[in-house]
Biopython code that builds the backbone (N, CA, C, O; Angstrom):
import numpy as np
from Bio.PDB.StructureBuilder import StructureBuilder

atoms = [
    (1, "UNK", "N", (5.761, 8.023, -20.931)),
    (1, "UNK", "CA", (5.969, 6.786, -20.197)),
    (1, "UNK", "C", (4.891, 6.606, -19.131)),
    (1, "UNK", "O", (4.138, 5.634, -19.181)),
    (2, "UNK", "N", (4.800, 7.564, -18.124)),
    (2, "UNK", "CA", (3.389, 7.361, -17.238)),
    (2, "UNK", "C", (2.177, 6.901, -18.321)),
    (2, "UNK", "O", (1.846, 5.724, -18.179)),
    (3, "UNK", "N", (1.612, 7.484, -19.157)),
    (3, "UNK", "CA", (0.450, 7.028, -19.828)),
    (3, "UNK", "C", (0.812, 5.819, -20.001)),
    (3, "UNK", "O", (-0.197, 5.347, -19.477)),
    (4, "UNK", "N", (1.469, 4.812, -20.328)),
    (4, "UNK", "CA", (1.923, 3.441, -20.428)),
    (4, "UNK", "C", (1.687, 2.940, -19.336)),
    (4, "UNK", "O", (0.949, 1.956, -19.387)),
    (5, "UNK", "N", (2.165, 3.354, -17.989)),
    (5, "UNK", "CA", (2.754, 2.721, -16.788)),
    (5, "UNK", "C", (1.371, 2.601, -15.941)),
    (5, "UNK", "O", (1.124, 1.871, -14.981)),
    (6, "UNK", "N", (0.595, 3.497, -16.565)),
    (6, "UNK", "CA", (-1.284, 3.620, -15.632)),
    (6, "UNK", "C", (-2.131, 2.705, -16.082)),
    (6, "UNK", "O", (-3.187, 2.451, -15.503)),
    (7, "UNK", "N", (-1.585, 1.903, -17.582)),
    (7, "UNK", "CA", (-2.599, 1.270, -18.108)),
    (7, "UNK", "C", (-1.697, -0.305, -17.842)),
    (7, "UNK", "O", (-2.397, -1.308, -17.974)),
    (8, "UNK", "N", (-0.614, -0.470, -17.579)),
    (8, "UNK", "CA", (0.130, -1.847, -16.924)),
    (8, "UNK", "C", (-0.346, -1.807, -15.441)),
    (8, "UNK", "O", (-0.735, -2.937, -15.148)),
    (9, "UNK", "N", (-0.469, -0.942, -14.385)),
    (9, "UNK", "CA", (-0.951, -0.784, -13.434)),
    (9, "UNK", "C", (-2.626, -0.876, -13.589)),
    (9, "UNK", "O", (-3.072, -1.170, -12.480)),
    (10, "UNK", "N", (-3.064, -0.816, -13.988)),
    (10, "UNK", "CA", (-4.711, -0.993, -14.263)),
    (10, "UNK", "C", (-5.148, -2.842, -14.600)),
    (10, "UNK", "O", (-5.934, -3.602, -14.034)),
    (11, "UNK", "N", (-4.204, -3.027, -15.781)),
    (11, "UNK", "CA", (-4.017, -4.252, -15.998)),
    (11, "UNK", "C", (-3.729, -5.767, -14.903)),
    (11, "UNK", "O", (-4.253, -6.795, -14.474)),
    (12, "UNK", "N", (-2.543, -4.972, -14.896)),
    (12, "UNK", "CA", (-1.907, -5.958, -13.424)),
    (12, "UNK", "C", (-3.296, -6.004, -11.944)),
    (12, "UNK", "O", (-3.820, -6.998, -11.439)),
    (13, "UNK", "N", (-3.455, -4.948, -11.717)),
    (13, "UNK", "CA", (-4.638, -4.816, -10.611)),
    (13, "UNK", "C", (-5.738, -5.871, -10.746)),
    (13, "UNK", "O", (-5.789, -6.891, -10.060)),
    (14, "UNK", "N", (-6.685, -5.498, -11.779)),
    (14, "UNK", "CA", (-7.559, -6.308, -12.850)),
    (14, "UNK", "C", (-7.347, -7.692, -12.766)),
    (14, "UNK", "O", (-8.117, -8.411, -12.130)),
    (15, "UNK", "N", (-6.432, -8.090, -13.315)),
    (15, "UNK", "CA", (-5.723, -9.734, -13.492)),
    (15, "UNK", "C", (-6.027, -9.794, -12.411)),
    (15, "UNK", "O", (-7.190, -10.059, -12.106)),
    (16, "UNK", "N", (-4.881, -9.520, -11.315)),
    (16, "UNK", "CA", (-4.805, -10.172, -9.720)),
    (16, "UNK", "C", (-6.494, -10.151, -8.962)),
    (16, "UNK", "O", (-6.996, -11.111, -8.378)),
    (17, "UNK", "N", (-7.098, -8.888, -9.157)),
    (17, "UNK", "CA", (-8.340, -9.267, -8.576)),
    (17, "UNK", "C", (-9.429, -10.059, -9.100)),
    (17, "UNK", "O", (-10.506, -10.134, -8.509)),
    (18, "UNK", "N", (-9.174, -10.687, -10.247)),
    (18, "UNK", "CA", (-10.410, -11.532, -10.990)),
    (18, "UNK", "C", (-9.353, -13.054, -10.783)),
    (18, "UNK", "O", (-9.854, -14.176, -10.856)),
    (19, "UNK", "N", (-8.361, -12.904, -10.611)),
    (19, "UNK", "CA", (-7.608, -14.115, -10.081)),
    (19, "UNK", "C", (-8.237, -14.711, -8.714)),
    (19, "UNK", "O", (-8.708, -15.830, -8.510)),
    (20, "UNK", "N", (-8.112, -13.737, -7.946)),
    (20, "UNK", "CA", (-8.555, -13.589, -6.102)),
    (20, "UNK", "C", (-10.054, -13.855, -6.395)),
    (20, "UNK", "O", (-10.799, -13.947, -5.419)),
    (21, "UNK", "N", (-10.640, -14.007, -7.805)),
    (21, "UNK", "CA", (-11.982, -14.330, -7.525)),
    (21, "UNK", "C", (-13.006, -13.265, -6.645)),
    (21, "UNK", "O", (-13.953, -13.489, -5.891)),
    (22, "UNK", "N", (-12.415, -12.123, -7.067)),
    (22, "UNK", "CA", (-13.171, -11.057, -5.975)),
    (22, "UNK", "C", (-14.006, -10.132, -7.089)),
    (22, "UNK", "O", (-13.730, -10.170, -8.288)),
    (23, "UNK", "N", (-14.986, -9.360, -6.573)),
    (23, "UNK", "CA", (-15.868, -8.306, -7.752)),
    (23, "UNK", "C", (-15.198, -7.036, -7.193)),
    (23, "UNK", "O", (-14.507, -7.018, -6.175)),
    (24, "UNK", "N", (-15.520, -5.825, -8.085)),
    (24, "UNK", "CA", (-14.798, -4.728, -7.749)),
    (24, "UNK", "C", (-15.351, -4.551, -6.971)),
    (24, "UNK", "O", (-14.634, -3.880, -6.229)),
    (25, "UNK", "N", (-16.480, -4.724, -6.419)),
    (25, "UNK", "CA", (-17.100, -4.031, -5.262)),
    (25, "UNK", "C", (-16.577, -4.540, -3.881)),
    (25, "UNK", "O", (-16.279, -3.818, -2.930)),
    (26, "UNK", "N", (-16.513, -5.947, -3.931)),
    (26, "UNK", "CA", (-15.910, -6.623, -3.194)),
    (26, "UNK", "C", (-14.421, -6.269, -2.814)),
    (26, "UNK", "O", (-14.334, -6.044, -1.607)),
    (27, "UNK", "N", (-13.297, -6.159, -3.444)),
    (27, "UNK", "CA", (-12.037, -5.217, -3.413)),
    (27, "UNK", "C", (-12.310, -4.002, -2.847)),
    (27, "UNK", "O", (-11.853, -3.625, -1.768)),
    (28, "UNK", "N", (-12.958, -3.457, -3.468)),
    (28, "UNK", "CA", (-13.116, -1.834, -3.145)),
    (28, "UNK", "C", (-13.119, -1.387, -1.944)),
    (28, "UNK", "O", (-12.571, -0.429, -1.398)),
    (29, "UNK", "N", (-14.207, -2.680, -1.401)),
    (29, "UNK", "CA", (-14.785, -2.670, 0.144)),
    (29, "UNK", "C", (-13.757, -2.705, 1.133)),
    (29, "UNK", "O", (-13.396, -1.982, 2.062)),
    (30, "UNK", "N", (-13.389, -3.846, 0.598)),
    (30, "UNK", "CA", (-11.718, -4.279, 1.178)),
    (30, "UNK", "C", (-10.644, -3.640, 1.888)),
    (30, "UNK", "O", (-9.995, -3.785, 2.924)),
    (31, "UNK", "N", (-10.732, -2.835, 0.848)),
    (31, "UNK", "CA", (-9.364, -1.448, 0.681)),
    (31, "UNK", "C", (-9.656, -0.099, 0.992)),
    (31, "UNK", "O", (-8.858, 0.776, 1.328)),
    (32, "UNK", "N", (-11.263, 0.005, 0.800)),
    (32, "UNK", "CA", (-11.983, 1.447, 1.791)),
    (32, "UNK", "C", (-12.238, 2.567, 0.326)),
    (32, "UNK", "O", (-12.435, 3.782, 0.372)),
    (33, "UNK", "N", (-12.192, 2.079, -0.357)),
    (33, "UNK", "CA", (-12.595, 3.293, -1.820)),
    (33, "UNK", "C", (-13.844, 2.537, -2.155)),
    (33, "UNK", "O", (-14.193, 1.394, -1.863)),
    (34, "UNK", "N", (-14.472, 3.566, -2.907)),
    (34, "UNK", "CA", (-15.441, 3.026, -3.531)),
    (34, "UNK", "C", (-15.795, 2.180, -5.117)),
    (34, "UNK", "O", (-14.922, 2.545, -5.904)),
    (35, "UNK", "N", (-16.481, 1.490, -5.600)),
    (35, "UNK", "CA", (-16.443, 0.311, -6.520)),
    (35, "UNK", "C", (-15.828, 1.415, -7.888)),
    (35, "UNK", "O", (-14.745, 1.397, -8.472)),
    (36, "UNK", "N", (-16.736, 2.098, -8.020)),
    (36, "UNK", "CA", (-16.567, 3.650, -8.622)),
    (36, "UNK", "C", (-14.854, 3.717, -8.918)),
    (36, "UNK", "O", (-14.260, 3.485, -9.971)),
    (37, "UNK", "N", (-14.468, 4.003, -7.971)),
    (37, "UNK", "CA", (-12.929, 4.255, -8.009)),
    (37, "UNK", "C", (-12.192, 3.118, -8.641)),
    (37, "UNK", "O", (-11.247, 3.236, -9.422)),
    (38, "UNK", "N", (-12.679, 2.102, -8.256)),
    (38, "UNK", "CA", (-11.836, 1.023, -8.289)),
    (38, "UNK", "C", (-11.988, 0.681, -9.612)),
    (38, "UNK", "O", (-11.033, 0.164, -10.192)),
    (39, "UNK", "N", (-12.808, 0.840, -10.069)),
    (39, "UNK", "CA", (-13.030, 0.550, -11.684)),
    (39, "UNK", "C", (-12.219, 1.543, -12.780)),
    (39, "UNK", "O", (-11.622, 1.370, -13.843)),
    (40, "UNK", "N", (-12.508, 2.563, -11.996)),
    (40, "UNK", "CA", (-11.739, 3.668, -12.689)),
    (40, "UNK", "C", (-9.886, 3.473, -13.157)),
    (40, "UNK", "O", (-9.117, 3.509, -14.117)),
    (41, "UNK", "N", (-9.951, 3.250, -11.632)),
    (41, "UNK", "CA", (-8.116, 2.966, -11.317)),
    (41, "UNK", "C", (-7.819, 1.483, -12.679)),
    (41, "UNK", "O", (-6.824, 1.640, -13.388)),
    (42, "UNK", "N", (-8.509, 0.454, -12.879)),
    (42, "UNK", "CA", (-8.927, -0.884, -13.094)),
    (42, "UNK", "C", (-8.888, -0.430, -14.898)),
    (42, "UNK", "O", (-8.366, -1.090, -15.797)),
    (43, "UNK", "N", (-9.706, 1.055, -15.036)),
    (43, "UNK", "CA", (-9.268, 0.734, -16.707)),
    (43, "UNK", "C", (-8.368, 2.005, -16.960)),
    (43, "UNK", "O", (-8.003, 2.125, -18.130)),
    (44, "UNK", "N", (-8.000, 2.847, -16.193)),
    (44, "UNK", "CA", (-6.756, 3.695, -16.316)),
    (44, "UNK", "C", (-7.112, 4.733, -16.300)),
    (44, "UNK", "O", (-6.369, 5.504, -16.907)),
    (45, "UNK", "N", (-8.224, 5.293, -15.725)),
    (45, "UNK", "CA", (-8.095, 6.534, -15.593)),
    (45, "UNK", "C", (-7.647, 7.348, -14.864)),
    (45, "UNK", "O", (-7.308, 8.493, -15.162)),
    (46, "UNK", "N", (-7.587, 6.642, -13.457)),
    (46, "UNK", "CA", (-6.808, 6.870, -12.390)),
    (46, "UNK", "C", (-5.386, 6.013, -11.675)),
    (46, "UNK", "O", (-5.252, 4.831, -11.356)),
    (47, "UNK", "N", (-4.727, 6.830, -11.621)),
    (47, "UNK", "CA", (-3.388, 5.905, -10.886)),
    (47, "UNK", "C", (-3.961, 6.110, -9.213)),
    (47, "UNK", "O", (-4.339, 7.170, -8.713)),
    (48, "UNK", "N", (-3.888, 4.661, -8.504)),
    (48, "UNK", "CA", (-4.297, 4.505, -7.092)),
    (48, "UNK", "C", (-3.157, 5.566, -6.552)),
    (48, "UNK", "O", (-2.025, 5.703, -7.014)),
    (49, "UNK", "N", (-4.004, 6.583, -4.990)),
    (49, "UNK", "CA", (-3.158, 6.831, -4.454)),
    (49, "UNK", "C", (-1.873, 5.866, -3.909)),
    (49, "UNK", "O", (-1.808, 4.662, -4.156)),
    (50, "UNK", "N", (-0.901, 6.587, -3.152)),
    (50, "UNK", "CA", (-0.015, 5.196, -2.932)),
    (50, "UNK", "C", (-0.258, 4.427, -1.591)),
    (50, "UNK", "O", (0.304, 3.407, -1.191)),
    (51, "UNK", "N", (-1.186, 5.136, -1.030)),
    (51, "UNK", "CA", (-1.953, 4.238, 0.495)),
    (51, "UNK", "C", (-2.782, 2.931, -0.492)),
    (51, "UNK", "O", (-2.459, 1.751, -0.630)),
    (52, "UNK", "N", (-3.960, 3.711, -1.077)),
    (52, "UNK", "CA", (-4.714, 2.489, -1.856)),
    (52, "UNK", "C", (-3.649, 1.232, -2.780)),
    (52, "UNK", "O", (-3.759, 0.008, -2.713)),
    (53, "UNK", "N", (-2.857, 1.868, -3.436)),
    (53, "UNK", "CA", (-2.151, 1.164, -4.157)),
    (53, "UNK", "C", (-1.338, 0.621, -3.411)),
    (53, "UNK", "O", (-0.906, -0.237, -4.180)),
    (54, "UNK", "N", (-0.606, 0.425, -2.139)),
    (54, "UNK", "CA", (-0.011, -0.254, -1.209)),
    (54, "UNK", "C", (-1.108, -1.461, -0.545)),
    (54, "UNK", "O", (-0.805, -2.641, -0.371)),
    (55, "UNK", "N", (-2.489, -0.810, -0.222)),
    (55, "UNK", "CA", (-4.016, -1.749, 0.161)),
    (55, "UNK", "C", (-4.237, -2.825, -0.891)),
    (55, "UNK", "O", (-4.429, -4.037, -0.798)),
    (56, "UNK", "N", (-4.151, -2.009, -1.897)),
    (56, "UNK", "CA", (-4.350, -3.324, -2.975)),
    (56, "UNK", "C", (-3.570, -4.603, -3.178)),
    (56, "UNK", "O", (-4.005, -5.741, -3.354)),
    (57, "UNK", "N", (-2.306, -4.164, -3.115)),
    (57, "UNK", "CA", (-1.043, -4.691, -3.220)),
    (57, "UNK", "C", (-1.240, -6.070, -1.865)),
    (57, "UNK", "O", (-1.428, -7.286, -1.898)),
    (58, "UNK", "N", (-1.119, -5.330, -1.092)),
    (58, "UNK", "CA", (-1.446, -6.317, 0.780)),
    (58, "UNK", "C", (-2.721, -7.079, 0.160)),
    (58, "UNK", "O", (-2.539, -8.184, -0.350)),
    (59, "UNK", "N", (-3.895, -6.564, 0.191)),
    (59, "UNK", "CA", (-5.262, -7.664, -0.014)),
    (59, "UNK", "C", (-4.897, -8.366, -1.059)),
    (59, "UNK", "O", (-4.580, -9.505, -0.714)),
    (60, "UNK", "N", (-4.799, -8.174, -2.247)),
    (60, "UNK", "CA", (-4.564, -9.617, -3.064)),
    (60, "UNK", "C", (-2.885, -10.014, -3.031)),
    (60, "UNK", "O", (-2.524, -10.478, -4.112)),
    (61, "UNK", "N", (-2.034, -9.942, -2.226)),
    (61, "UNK", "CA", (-0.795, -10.638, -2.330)),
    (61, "UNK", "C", (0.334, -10.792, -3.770)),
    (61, "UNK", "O", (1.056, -11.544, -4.424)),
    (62, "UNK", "N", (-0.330, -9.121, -3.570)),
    (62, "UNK", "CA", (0.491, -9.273, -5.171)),
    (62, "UNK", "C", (1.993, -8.787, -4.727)),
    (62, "UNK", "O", (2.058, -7.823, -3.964)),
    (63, "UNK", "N", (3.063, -9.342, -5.122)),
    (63, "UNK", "CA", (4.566, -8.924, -4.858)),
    (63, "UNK", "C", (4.906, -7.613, -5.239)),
    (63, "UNK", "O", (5.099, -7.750, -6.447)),
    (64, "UNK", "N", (5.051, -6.736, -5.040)),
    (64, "UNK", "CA", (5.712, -5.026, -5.230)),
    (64, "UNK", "C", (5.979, -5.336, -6.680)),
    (64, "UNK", "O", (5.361, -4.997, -7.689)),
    (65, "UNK", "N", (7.499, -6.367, -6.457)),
    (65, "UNK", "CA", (8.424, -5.963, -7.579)),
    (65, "UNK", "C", (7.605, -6.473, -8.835)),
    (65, "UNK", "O", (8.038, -5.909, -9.840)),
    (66, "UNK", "N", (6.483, -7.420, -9.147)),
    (66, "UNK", "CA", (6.284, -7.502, -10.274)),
    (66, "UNK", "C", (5.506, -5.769, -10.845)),
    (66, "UNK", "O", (4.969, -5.712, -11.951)),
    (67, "UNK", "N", (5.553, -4.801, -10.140)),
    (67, "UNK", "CA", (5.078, -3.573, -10.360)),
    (67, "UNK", "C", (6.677, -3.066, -11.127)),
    (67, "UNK", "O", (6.642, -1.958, -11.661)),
    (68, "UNK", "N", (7.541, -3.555, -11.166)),
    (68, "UNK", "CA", (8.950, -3.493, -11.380)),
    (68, "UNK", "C", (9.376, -2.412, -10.102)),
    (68, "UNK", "O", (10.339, -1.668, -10.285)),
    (69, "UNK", "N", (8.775, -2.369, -9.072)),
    (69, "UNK", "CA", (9.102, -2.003, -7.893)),
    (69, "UNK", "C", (10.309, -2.476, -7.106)),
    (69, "UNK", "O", (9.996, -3.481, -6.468)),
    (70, "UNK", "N", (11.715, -2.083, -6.892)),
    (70, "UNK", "CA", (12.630, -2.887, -6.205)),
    (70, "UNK", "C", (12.917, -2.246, -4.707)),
    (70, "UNK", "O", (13.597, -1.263, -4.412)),
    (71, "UNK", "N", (12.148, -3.163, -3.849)),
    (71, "UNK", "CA", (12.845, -2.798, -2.562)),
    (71, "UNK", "C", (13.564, -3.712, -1.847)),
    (71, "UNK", "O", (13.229, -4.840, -1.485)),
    (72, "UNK", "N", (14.935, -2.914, -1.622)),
    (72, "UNK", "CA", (16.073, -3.884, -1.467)),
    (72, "UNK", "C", (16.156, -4.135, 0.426)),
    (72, "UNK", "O", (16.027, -3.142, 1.142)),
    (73, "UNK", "N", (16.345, -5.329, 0.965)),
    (73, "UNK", "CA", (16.262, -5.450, 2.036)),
    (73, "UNK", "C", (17.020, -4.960, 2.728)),
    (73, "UNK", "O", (18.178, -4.942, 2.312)),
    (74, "UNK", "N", (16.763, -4.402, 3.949)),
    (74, "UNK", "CA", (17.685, -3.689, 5.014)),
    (74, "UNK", "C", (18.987, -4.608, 5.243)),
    (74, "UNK", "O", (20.143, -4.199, 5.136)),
    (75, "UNK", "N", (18.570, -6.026, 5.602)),
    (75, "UNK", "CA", (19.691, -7.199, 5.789)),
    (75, "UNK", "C", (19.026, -6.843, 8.083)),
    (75, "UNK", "O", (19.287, -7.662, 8.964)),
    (76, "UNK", "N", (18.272, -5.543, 8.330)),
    (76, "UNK", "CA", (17.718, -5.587, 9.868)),
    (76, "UNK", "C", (16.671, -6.350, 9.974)),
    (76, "UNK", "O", (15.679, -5.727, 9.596)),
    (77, "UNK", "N", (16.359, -7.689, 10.401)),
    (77, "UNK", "CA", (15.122, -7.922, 10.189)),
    (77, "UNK", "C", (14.104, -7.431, 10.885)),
    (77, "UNK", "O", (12.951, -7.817, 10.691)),
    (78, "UNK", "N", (14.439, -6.479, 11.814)),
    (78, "UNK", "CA", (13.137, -6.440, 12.403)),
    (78, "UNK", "C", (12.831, -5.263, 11.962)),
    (78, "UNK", "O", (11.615, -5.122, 11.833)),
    (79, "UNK", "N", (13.778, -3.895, 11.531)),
    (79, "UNK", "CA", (13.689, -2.718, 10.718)),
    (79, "UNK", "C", (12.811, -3.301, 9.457)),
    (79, "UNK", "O", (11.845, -2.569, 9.243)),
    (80, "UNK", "N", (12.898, -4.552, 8.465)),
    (80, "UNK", "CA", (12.566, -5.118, 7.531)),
    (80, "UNK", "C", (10.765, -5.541, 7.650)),
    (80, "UNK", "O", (9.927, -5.448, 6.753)),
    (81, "UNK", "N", (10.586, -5.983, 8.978)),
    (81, "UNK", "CA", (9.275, -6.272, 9.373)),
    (81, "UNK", "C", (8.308, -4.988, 9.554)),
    (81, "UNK", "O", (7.188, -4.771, 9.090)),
    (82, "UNK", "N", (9.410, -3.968, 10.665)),
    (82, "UNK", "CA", (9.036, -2.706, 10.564)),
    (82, "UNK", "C", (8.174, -1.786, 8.790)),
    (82, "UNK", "O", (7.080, -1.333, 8.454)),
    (83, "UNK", "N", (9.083, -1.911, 8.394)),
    (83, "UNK", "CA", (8.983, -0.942, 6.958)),
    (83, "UNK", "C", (7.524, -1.970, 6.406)),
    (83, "UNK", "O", (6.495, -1.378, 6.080)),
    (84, "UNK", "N", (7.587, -3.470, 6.357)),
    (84, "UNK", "CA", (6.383, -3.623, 5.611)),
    (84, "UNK", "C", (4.965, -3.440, 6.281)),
    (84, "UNK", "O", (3.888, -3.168, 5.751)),
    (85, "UNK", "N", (5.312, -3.693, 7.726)),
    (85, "UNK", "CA", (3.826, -3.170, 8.254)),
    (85, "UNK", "C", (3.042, -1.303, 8.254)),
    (85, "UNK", "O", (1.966, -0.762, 8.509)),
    (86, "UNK", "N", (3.979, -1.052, 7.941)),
    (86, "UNK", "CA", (3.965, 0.799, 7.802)),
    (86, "UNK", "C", (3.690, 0.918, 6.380)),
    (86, "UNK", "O", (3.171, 1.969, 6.002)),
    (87, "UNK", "N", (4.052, -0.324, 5.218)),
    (87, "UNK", "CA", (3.657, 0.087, 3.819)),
    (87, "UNK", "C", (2.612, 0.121, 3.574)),
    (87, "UNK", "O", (2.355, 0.632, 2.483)),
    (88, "UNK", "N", (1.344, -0.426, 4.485)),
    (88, "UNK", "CA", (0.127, -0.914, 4.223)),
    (88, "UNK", "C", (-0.444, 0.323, 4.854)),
    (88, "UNK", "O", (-1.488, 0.460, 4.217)),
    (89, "UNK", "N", (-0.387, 1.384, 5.788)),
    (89, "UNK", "CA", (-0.885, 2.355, 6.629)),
    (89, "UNK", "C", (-1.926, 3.384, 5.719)),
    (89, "UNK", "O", (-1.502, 3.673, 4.600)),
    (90, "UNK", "N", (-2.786, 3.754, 5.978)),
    (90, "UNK", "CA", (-3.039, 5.043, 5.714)),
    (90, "UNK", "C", (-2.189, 5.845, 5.849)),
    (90, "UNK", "O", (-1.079, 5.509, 6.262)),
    (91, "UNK", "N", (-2.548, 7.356, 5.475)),
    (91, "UNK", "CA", (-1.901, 8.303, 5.928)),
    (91, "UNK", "C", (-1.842, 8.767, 7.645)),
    (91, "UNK", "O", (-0.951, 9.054, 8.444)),
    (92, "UNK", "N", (-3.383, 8.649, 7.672)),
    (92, "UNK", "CA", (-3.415, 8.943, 8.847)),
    (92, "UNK", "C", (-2.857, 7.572, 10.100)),
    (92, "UNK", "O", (-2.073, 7.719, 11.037)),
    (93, "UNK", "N", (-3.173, 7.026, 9.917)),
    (93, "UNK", "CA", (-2.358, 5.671, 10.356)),
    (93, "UNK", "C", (-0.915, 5.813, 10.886)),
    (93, "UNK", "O", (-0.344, 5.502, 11.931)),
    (94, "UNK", "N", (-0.487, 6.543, 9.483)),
    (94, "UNK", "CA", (1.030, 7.026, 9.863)),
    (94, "UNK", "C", (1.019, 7.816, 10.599)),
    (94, "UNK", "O", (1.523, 7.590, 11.699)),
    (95, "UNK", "N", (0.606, 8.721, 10.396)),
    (95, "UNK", "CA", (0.611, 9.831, 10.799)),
    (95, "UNK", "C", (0.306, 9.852, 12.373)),
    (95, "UNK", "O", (0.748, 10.801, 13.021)),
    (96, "UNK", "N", (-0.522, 8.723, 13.095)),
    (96, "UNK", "CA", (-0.518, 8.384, 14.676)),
    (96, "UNK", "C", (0.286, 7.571, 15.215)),
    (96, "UNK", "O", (0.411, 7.383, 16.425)),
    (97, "UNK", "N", (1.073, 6.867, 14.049)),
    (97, "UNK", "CA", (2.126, 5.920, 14.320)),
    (97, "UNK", "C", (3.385, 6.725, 14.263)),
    (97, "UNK", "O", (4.280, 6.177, 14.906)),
    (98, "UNK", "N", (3.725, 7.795, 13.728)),
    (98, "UNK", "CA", (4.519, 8.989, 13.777)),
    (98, "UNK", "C", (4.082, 9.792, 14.938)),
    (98, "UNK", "O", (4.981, 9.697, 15.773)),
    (99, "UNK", "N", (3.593, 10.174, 15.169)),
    (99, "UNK", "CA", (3.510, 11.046, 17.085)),
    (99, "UNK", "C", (3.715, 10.238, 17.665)),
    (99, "UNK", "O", (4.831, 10.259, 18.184)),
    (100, "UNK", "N", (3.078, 9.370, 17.880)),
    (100, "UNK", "CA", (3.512, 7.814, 18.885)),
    (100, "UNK", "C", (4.752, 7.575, 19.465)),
    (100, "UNK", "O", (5.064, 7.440, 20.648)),
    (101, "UNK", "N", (5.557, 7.538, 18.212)),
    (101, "UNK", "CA", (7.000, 7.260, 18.180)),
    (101, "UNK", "C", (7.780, 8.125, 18.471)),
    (101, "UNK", "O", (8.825, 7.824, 19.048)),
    (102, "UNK", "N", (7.416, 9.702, 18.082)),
    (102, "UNK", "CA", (8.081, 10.824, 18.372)),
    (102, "UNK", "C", (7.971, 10.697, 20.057)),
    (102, "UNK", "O", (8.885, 10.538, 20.866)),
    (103, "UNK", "N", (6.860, 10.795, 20.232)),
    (103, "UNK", "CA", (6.856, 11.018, 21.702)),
    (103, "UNK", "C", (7.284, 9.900, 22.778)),
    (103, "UNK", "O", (7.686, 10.256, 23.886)),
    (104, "UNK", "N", (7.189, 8.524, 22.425)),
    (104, "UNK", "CA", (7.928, 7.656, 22.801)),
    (104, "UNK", "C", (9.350, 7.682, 23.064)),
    (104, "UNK", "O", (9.859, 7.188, 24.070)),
    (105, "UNK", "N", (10.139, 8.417, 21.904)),
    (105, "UNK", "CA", (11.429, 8.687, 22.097)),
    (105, "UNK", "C", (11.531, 9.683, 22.830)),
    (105, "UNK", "O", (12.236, 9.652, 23.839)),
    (106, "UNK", "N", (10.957, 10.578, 22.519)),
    (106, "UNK", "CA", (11.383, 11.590, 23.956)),
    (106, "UNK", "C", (11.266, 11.220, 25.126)),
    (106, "UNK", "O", (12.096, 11.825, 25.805)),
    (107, "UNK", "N", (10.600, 10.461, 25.793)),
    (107, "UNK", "CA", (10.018, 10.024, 27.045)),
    (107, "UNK", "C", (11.125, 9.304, 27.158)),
    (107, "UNK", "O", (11.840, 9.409, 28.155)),
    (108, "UNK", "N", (11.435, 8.403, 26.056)),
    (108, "UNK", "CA", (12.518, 7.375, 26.516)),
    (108, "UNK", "C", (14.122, 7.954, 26.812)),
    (108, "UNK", "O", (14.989, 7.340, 27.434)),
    (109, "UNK", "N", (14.306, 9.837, 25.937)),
    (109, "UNK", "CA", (15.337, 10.440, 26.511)),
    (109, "UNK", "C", (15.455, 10.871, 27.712)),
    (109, "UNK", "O", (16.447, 10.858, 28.440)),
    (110, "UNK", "N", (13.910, 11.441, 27.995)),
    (110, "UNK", "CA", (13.974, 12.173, 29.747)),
    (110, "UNK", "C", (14.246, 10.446, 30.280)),
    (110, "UNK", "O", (14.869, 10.445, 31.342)),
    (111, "UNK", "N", (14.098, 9.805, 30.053)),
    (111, "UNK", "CA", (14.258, 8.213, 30.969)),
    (111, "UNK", "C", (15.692, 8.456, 31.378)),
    (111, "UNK", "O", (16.088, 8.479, 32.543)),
    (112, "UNK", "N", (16.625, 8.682, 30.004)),
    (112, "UNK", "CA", (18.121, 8.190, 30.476)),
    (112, "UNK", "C", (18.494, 9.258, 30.832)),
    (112, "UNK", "O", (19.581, 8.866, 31.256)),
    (113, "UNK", "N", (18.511, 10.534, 31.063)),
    (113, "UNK", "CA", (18.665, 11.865, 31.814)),
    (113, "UNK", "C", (19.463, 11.322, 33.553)),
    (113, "UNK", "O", (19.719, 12.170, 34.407)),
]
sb = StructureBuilder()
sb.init_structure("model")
sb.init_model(0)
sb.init_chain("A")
sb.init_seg("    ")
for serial, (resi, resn, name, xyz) in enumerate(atoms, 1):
    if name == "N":
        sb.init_residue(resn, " ", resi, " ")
    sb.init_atom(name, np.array(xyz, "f"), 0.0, 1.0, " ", f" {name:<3s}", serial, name[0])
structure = sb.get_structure()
């Protein structure tokens, strides 16, 4: 089933970025990989990490779920706003947006002490 699912993901990518009127190099640039990669990912040899493949997703406005991706809404909207701006992150991104927060909350426990 993955060997199937890399070459619908290659496909779908492809479509949407020659839709967006963009060159791979142009995407690539976009999203921070190189044209190289992007071509690769584009005829299946590679499945995008899930940072790039979240980048891709954000730059051309492609909807998750047509990936048959279902993410079901919190019904919090601002938890809801939360989660999609964090889908687009690097790792490392997160990863400063995670200490941030850690340490924010602590500060904010010694607060109510």
């Amino acid at each position: 089933m993955l060997f199937e699912d890399k070459y619908f993901i290659a496909k779908k990518i492809k479509k949407e970025r020659m839709n967006a009127k963009l060159t791979q190099a142009q995407l690539a640039e976009m999203i921070g990989i190189s044209a190289k990669q992007l071509s690769r990912i584009e005829i299946g040899d590679f499945i995008p990490s899930l940072p790039t493949f979240l980048m891709i997703v954000k730059v051309l406005n492609i909807d998750i779920r047509e990936f048959n991706i279902n993410i079901s809404p919190t019904h919090q909207p601002l938890k809801d706003k939360f989660l999609k701006l964090i889908s687009c992150m690097t790792d490392s991104e997160l990863q400063l947006c995670y200490t941030m927060s850690e340490t924010l909350i602590k500060n904010l426990n010694l607060v109510k002490k």
